[in-house]
Phi, psi and omega in degrees: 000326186295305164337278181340286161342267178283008142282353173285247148033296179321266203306001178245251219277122181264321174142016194255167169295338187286276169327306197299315170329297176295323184314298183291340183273274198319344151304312194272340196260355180233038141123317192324158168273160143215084186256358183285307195282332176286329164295340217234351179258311174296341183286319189236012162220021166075071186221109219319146153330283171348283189301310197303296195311326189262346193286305203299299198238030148245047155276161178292328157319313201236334180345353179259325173280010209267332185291314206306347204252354153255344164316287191319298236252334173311295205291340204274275167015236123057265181288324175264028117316285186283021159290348175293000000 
């Protein structure tokens, strides 16, 4: 599946922001995760955890996902805290 990906990611993104934009929405519509997608940014474009993680999800692509995926990172919190 990861092929697939970066052959999209290839045949897409020139390097301008516009490209990046299209990128994720073609990503997100032929399946990627995104968690998939943050692999597929750092793997081409050397690009920090961080940074790939904050691109994915205040992008305008997953933005209908974006509480649910702090929620999610809240509650993971939370629980290995209360592993002490």
């Amino acid at each position: 599946m990861i092929n697939k990906f970066d052959d999209i990611f290839d045949s897409i993104y020139d390097g301008s922001q516009i490209s990046l934009d299209v990128l994720l929405t073609a990503l997100k519509n032929a399946g990627a995760t995104q968690m998939e997608s943050v692999m597929l940014l750092i793997k081409n474009l050397k690009m920090p955890l961080r940074e790939a993680d904050s691109l994915i999800v205040n992008s305008s692509v997953w933005q209908g996902s974006k509480e649910d995926v702090f929620w999610l990172r809240n509650k993971f919190g939370e629980y290995l805290d209360g592993l002490d």
